[in-house]
N, C-alpha and C positions, 0 to 999 in steps of 0.2 A: 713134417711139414712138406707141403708137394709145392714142386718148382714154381708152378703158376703163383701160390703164398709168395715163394719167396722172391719170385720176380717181380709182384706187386709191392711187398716189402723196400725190394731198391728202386724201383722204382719214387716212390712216394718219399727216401729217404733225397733224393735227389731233385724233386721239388720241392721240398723243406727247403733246400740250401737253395735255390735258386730263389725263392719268396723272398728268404731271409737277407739274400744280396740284394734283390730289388728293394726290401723292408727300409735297408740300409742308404741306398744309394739314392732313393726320392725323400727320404729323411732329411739325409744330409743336404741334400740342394734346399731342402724348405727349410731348415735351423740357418745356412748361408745367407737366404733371402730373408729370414725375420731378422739377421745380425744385421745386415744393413740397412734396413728402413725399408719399409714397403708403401709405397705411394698407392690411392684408389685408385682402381685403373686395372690396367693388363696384367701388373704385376702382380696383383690384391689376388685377381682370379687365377692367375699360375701358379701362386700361393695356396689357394683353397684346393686346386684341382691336385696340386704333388701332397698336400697333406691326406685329402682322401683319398689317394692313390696306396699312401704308405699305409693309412690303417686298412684298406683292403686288402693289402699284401700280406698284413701282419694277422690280419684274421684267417684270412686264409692258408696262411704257414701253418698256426696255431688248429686249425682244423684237420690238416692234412696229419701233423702231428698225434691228433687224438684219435686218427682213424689208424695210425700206423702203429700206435701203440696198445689199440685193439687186435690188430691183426697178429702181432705177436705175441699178445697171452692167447 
């Protein structure tokens, strides 16, 4: 395997985990905000906007992933 492999290798294992804390952390603010009530409004749309945030995060983890586990077979 030549360095550049395996520099892209950590690299990419290092935005996995970074995704997967964002995956986590605009998750948990949007389970927060559905726990308490969410009125139509500002709230409804900061609601929408942290929900599609997390699944973009989480596709995005989940891709990075399948590229990273190409590059190692």
């Amino acid at each position: 395997m030549t360095d550049e492999r395996k520099e892209r290798i950590r690299f990419n294992t290092e935005m996995i985990k970074l995704l997967m804390l964002v995956f986590l952390a605009s998750g948990g603010g949007v389970i927060s905000l559905l726990l308490q009530g969410v009125s139509i409004g500002r709230e409804g749309i900061i609601l929408a906007g942290g929900m599609m945030f997390a699944l973009a995060s989480g596709i995005s983890a989940w891709v990075v992933y399948r590229n990273t586990s190409k590059l190692i077979k």
